[in-house]
N, C-alpha and C positions, 0 to 999 in steps of 0.2 A: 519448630522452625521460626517461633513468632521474637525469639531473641537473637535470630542466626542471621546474618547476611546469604541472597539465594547466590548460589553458587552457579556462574553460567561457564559453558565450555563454547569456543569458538570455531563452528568447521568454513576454514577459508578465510582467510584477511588477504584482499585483493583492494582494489579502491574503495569500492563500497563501504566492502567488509570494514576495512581500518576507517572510512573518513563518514562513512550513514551512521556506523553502529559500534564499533569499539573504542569510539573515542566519546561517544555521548556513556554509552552502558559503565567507561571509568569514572563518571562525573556522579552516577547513583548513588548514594551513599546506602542504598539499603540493597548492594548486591555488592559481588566481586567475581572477577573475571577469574579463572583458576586455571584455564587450560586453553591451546591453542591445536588445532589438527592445521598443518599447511603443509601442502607438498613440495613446496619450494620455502630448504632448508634455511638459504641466507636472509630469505624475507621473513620467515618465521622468527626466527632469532633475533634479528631487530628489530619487529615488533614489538617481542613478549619483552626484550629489553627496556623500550619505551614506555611499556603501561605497564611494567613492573607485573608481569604475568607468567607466573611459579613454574610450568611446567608447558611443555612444547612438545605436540607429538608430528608425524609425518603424515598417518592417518586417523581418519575419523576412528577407525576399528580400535587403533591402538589408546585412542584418548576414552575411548566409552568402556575399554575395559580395564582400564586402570585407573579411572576419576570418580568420586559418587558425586552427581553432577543434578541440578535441581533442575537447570534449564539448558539450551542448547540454539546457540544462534547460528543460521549456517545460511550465509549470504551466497549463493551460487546461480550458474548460469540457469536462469528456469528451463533451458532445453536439457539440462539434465538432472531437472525433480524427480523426473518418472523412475530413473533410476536411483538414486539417492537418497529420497527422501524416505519410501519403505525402506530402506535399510535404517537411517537415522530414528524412524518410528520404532524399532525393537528394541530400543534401552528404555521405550513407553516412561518416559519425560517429556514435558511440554518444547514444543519446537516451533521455534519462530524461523521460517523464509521468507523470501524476498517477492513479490509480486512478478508474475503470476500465481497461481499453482501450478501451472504447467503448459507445457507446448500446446498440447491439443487434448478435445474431451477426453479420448480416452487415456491418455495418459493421466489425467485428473480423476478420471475413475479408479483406473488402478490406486492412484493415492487414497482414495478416500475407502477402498476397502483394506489398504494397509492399516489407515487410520482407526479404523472401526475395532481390526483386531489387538488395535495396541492398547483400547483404551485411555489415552489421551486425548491429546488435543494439537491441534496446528494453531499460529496466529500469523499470518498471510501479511505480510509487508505494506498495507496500504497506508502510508503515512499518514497521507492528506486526512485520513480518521482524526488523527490523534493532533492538529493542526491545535491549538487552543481555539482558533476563531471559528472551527467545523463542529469544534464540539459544543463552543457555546452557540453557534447557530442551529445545532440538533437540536439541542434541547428548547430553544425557542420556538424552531419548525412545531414541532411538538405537541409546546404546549399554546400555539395558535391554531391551529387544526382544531386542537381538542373544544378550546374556546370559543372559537368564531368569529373570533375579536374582529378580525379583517374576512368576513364572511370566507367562502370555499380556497382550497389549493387550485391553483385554475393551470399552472404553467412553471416550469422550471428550465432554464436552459444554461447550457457551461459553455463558458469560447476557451479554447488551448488554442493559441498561438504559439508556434514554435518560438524557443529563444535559450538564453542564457542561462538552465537549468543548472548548472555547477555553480555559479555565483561566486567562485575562487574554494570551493568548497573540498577541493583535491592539496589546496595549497599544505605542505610536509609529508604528501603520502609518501610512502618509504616502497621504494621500488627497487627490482633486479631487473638486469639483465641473464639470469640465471632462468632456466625453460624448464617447466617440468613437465611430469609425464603426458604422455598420449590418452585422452580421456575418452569414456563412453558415452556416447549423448542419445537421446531420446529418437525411437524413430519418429519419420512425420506420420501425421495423419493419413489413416485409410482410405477417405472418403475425396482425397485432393489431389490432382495431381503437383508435383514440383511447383510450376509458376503459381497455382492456387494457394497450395499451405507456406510458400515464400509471402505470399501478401496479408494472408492470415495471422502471421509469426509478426511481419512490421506489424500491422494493427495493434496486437494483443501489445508489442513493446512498447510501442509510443503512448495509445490511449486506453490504456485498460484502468488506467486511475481513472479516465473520467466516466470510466462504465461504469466500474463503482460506485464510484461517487456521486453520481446518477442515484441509484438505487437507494445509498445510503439517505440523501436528502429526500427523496420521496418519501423515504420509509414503507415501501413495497417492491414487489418482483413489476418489472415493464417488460415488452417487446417490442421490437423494432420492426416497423411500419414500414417504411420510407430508405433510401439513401442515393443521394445524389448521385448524377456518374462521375462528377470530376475527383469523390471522394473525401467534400468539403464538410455535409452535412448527414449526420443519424440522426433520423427523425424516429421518434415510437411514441407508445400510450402504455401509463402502467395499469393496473390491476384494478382501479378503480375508476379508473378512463382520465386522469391527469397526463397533457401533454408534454412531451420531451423532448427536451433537440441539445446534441451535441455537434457543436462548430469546430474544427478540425482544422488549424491551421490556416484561415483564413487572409492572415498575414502574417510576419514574422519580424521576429526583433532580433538584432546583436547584441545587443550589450543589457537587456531587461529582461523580464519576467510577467507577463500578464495574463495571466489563468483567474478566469471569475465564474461565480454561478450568478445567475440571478432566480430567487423563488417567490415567485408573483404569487398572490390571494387576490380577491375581487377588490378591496380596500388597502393596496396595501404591497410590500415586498419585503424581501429580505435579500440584501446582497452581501457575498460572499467572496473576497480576494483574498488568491494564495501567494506566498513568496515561490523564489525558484525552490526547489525542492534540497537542493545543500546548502542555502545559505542559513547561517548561524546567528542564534540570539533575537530571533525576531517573527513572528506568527504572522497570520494572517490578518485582515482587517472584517468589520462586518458593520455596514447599515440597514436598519430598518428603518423604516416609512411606515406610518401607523395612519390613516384618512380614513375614521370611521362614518365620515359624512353625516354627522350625526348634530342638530343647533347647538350651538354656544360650543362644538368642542372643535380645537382648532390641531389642526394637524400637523406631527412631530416626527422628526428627523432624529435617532435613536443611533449615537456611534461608540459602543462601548470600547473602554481601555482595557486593554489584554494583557495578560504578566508575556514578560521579554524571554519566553520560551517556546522555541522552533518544535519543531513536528517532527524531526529527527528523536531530539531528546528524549519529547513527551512519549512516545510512541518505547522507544526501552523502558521509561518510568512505568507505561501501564502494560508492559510484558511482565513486569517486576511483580507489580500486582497484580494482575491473573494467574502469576505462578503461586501468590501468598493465597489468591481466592476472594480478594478482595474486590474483582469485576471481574467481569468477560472480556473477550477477546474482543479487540473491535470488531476484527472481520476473522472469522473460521474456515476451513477450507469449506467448507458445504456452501457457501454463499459464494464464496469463490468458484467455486465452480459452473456457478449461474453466470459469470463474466465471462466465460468460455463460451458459453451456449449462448449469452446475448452476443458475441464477437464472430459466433459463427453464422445467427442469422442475419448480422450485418451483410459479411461475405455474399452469402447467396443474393441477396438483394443490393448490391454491390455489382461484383461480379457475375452474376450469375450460375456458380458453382456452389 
């Protein structure tokens, strides 16, 4: 495979689908797009026209049994993973979906024992991973922990204000008025009634990236402690007792984008700004602050320049290579499914359900 282009098959070009991920995945030069599944014939077709993509099926069945396919992107509604996505795990090839894993735990249970038996692997949609300035500020979280440089992790917190997440980023999606079939969606949760797993479901859409991503910059599993009743603030403590709080809409923009973290040390931070999430050609930003309080050393303001590569892109380049074996997935379903279990004890402490 090491002189081959990975071969990816496509189930679903819908917005997303065409403007997150099949238009970044034709810019890879160490892959190619080979096959499309879309149930809506006229969308399909000028698509695969558009990215010069060989072969067009209606469904997934018919494209997994007539393509030898290395990888498999399937951009769909997460309320119906539960159903889907075990089926798409039996051609047991690497499958990348969209954030979430799924409606509710147990629906994400069920995945993860499809998973188990497929021997594969999932890579779970969390962009914001693959951000360049997430990744370069992982690996700094990292290796300041380890150092001490800026003494203990003391505090980390994320603000999502709602805004402008498309950033013109739909601009040539190829659309019909052509309807296709009646699909099967996932049932809700057990454990909730209607108006419960209704607010459960907004939750997990809106901020399940900042549950994540939470987790990912601790670099441990947390719980949630705390949550406001007006539903602005998730307060928790992770696993080694570092504070967390995600701000939840606290104000809102039209026409920007302002998602940040901030990760405090005792000496010290690292902050973290994301762009909206379709906007093209452009990462995040990240300062650190280094005050080791220490005589003679005087303290510095650290703004690295980042290559002119969005989180959409990056994020197919390093599905490319986890399919070559070249890294891991940023996010797997098994940690993914920790975002469900931490969304669920928001709810309770929330809502009280």
């Amino acid at each position: 495979m090491a002189d081959k282009k990975v071969k990816i098959g496509f189930v679903g070009v819908g917005g997303m689908g065409q403007c997150a991920h099949l238009k970044n995945y034709d810019t890879v030069p160490d892959c190619q797009v080979v096959a499309i599944a879309e149930l809506r014939k006229d969308v399909a077709t000028k698509v695969a026209a558009r990215y010069s993509v060989p072969h067009v099926y209606e469904t997934h069945e018919e494209m997994l049994k007539n393509e030898k396919l290395d990888g498999i992107v399937a951009s769909q509604q997460f309320m119906r993973h539960g159903i889907l996505v075990p089926e798409l795990l039996k051609a047991r090839i690497p499958l990348f979906i969209e954030k979430p894993l799924a409606g509710s735990i147990e629906m994400g249970e069920k995945i993860l024992k499809a998973l188990k038996q497929s021997k594969t692997w999932i890579m779970v949609g969390y962009h914001k991973r693959s951000d360049p300035a997430t990744m370069f500020a992982k690996e700094e979280i990292e290796k300041l922990k380890k150092s001490e440089e800026l003494g203990k992790l003391k505090y980390i917190r994320i603000l999502m204000p709602a805004g402008d997440w498309v950033a013109g980023g739909f601009t040539g999606l190829i659309s019909s008025e052509e309807k296709g079939p009646d699909l099967q969606w996932d049932p809700p949760a057990s454990d909730m009634d209607k108006k419960s797993f209704d607010s459960y479901v907004q939750f997990v859409n809106y901020y399940i990236h900042q549950v994540n991503l939470m987790r990912h910059l601790l670099g441990e599993p947390y719980h949630v402690k705390y949550a406001d009743p007006t539903g602005i603030v998730l307060a928790g403590q992770s696993k080694s007792g570092v504070a967390c709080v995600i701000e939840m809409t606290p104000y809102s923009t039209s026409v920007d984008w302002q998602e940040s973290a901030l990760v405090a040390f005792e000496h010290g931070y690292l902050k973290l700004e994301l762009p909206a999430p379709l906007a093209a050609n452009r990462p995040g930003n990240v300062e650190i602050l280094k005050d080791p309080r220490k005589d003679g050393v005087t303290p510095q303001t650290t703004i690295p320049q980042l290559p002119w590569v969005h989180a959409m892109r990056q994020q197919a380049i390093n599905f490319v290579a986890a399919i070559r074996g070249k890294m891991k997935p940023p996010c797997g379903a098994e940690e993914a499914l920790e975002d469900l279990k931490v969304a669920r004890e928001y709810l309770k402490l929330w809502k009280g359900v």
